[in-house]
N, C-alpha and C positions, 0 to 999 in steps of 0.2 A: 502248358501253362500251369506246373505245378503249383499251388500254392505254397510258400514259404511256412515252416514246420511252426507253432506257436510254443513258448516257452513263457508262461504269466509272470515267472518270477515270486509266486506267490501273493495272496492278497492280503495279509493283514495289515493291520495298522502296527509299523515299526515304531513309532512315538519315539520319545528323548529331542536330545537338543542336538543328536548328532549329526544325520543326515534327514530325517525329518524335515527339516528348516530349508529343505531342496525344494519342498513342494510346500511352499507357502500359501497363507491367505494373502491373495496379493488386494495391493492395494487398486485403483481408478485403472482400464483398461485403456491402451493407446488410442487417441481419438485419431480420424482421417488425417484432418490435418496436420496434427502431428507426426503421423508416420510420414507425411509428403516431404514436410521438412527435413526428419533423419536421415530420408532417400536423398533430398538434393545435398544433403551435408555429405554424401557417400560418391566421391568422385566418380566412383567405378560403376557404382550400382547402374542398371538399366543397358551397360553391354551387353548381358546375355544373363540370360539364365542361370544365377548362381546357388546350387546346392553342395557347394562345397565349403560351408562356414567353417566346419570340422577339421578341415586341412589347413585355409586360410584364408580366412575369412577378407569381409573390404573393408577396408578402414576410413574412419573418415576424417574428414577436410583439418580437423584440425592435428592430427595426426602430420600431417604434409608441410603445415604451417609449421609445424615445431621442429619438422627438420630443414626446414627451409631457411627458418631462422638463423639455427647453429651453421651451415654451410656458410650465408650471407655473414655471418659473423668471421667465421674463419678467414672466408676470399678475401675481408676488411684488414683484419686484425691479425692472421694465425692463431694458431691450435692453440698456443700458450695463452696470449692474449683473449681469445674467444674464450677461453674455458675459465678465463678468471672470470670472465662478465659473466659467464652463467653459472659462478658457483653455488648462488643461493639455489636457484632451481634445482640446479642439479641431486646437489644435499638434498632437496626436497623430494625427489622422485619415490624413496622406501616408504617417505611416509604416505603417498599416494597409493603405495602397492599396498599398503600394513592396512590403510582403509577397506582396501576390496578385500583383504581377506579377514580383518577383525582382529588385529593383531598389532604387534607397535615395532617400527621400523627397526629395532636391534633382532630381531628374528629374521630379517629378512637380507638374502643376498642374490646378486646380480650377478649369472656368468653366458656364455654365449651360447645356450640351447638349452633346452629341460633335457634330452638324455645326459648330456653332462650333467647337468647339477643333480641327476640320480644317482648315474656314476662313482662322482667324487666325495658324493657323504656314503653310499656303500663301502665301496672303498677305505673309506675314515670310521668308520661299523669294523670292517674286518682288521681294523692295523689295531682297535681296542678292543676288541674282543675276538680271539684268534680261536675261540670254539663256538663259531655260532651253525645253530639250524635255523636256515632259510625256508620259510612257509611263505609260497607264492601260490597264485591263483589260475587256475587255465585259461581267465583271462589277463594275465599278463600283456604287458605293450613288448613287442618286440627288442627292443634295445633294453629294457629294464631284462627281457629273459637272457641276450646273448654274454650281459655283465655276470648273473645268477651260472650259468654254463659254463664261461670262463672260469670262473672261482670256482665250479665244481672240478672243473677241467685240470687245473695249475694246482690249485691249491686242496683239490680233496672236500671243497666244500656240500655239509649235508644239503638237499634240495628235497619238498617234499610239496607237492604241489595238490592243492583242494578248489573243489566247486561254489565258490563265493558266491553262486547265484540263488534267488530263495531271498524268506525274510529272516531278521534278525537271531530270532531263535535254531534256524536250521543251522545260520553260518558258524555259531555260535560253537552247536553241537562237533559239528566239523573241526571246530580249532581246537577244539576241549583233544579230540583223537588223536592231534598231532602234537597236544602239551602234554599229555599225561605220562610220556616215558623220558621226557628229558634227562642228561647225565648230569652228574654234579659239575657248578660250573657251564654249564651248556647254557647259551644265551639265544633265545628264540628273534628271528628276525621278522617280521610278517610284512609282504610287500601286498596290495591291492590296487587296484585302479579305484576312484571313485564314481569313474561311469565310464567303463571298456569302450575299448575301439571297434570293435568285434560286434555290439547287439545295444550298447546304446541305456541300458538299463542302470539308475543309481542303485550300489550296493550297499547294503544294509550296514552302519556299522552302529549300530548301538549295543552299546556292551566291549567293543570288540579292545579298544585300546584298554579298559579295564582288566580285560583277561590276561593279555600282552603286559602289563604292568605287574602284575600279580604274578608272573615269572621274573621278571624283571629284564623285561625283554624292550625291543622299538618295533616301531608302526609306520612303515613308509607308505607314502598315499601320493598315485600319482594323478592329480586333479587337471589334468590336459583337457579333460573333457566336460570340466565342471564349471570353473573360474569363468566368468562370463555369459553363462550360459542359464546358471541356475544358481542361487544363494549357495554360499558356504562361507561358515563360521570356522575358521579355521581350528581353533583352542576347543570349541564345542565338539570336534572328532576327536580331540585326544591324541592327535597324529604327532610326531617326534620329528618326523621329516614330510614335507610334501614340496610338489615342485610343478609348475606347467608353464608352456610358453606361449606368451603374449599374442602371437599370430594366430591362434584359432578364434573361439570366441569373445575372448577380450577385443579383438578390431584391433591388435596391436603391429607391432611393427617386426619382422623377421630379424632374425639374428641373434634373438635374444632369451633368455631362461631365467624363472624364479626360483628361488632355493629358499622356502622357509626351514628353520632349524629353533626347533621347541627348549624351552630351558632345562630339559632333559639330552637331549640331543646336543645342545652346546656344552652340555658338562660332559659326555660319555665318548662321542665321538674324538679323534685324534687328529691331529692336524692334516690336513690335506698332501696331499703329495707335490700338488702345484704352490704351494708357500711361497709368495713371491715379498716384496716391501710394501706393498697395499694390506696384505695381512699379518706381519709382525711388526715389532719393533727391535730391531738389533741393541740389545741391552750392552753387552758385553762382547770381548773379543770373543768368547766361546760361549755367548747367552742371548739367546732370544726371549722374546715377551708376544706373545701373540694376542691378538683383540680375544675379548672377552663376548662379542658377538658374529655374529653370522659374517660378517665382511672379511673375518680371517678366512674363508672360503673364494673370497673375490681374486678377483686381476689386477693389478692395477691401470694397463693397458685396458683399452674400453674406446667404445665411438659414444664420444656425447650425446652426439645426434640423436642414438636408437636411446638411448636412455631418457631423453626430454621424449621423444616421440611417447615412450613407456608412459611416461606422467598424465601426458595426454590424455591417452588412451585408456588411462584408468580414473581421471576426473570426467571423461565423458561417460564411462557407465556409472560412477556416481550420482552423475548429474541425472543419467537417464532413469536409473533405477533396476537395477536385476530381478526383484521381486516380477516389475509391469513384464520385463522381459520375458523371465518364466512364464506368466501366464499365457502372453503370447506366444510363443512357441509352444505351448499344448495345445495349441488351436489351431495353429498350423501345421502340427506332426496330425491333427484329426482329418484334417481336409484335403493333405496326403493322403492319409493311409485310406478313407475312406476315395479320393480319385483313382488310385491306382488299384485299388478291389473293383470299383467298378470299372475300368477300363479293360483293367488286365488278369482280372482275379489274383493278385500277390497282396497277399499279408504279410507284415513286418515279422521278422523274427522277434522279436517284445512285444507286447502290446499289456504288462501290467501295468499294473497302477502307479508305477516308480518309471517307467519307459521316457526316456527324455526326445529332446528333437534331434539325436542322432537315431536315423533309420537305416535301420539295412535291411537287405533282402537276398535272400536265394535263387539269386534273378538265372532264369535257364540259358539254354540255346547258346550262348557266346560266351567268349572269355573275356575277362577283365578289363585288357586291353583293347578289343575288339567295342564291349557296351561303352567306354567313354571316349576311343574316337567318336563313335557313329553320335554318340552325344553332341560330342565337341562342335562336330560338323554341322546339327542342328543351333547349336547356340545355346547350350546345355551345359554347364559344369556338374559333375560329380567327382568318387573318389572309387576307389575299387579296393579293400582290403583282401592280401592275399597272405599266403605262410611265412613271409618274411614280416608281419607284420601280428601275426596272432595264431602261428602254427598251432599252439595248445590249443586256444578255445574253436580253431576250425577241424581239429582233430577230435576234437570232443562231440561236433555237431556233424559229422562227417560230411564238411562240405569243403570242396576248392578254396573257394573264399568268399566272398561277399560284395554285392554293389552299397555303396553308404551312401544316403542322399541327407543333407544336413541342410535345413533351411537354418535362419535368424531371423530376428522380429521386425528386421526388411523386407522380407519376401513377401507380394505381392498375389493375387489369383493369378494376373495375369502369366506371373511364372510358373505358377502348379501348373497350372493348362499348358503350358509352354509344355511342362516336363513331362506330363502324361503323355500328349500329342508327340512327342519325340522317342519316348519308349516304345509306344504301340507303331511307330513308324519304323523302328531300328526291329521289332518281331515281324512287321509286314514285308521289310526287304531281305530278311534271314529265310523267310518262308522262303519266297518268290526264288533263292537264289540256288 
């Protein structure tokens, strides 16, 4: 029962507006009965044991309602007809998104997953700037590195990759080693996650889009793990691109990807490669006009349904408040980490002051596959992050991979106990066998 290795991430005080505002003074704590309520608004909630918020989370009732809606509309009317009736909504859904992140619906675009919508504004980075150095993190997400490889692969592109973890001033230090020999003309690209898949910890970025700026460079931020979870001001990072998809902790609906693009980012970047009639305007027989906002990035092709769901799902954390939510999930990543030390002696690989409620651990004895059957079979959800998934940052910590247990400000005692009593049962029948 090794203990999992500790990594504090540093303690100081990061300050600024930029990810500071992660760990807010929050406001009134969820009373009882109100968490009973959110529960029964959560269809799903109370099948089993869910620590897998991180992958995809439950959504709730009214989530279901909105796609119920649009169906019932369609079986009435069709496609054409159903979508004229919802075109006010619809229209309305960016500016439900532009809300959660602080920002106004012309930055923001809609396409069918966050690795795509990383993808395709990289992509639109290298078609405008054909000498960039790419500055990624060893906690990169999987699909953001195999894009970064490709274009080193195909295209020769430079890849320099640093330890983003630490506070503000170490990252700082770091990014200064990898700006100071730039060629002329060389455009620095810098990818982060805002809280890695791998260990769960928010990264520091104050300072960081200033630096990035001051070459004249962009700042892609991938907030998969933030949106939802913990405040973020999106304009307050400084970020040029960021992207995450609805299905984790937003409670949202699968299928779907956010693409915000900064008014830097819509000046600089080149037009998409997918360019279809939703994003220009055919001016002339040999002349296009493309939108002047993030929707030149879209499809025009789209399920209405997942898009009203979208709406949804982001007026109910309005409604509920991210702020109460953060608190609550620092309260429940304590009452983990402190059951599973007592049970099992494992400490989280995080445990600073920035550590959010994605946990992982260096769980021994079994593989990956092996800890969330035995799970499953319990009535247990988790996730298991392995090298297709964050090859750098587990080559960095030399470990196989990781188990990830993600609660949300649903989760209940009844399920920590749940989870503790089902790990210490999957090491009791690993011994025995």
């Amino acid at each position: 029962r090794a203990a999992a290795r500790r990594r504090g991430g540093g303690g100081t005080d990061r300050g600024g507006a930029a990810m500071s505002a992660l760990f807010p003074a929050a406001p009134d704590a969820f009373g009882a009965d109100e968490l009973l309520r959110l529960r029964r608004e959560t269809p799903a909630w109370g099948s089993y044991a869910h620590f897998a918020h991180g992958s995809a989370s439950l959504p709730p009732q009214v989530l279901y309602d909105a796609l119920d809606s649009w169906l019932e509309a369609e079986r009435r009317w069709g496609v054409q007809r159903a979508a004229e009736h919802f075109a006010e909504p619809l229209l309305a859904v960016r500016d439900s998104v532009a809300r959660v992140l602080g920002t106004q619906p012309r930055h923001i675009a809609l396409l069918d997953c966050a690795s795509r919508a990383w993808s395709v504004a990289f992509a639109a980075a290298l078609a405008a700037h054909p000498r960039i150095r790419a500055i990624s993190s060893f906690d990169e997400y999987g699909s953001n590195s195999l894009c970064l490889l490709a274009a080193r692969q195909q295209r020769g592109l430079e890849l320099r990759l640093i330890d983003a973890r630490g506070d503000a001033a170490q990252l700082l230090q770091r990014l200064d080693e990898q700006l100071h020999d730039l060629a002329p003309g060389q455009t620095p690209l810098l990818s982060l996650s805002a809280v890695p898949t791998g260990h769960g910890a928010a990264t520091a970025l104050e300072g960081v889009a200033e630096r990035i700026r001051a070459h004249d460079g962009l700042l892609f931020l991938d907030a998969s793990h933030a949106v939802g979870q913990l405040p973020l001001a999106v304009e307050a990072t400084g970020c040029d691109v960021l992207v995450f998809p609805p299905r984790k902790w937003l409670r949202g609906p699968k299928g779907l990807g956010v693409l915000y693009l900064g008014e830097r980012a819509l000046e600089r970047l080149a037009l998409p490669d997918g360019l279809d009639v939703g994003g220009a305007q055919w001016s002339d027989a040999f002349a296009l006009q493309a939108r002047d906002d993030a929707r030149r990035f879209e499809c025009s092709e789209f399920n209405p349904g997942l898009r009203l769901a979208l709406k949804a799902s982001c007026d109910y954390l309005l409604q509920t408040d991210v702020r109460r939510i953060a608190r609550r999930n620092r309260q429940l990543r304590e009452r983990i980490a402190q059951q599973l030390y007592r049970r099992l002696g494992w400490t989280p690989l995080e445990q600073g002051p920035h550590a959010s409620a994605l946990m992982t651990y260096a769980a021994p004895e079994l593989s990956g596959e092996q800890w969330l059957k035995r799970l499953h079979a319990r009535g247990v959800n988790a996730s298991y992050i392995g090298p297709q998934y964050a090859r750098w940052a587990l080559r960095e910590q030399a470990l196989p991979g990781v188990l990830r247990l993600t609660p949300h400000y649903l989760t209940d005692d009844g399920e920590i106990e749940r989870l503790g009593e089902a790990l210490e049962d999957c090491l009791r029948q690993r011994a025995a066998s």
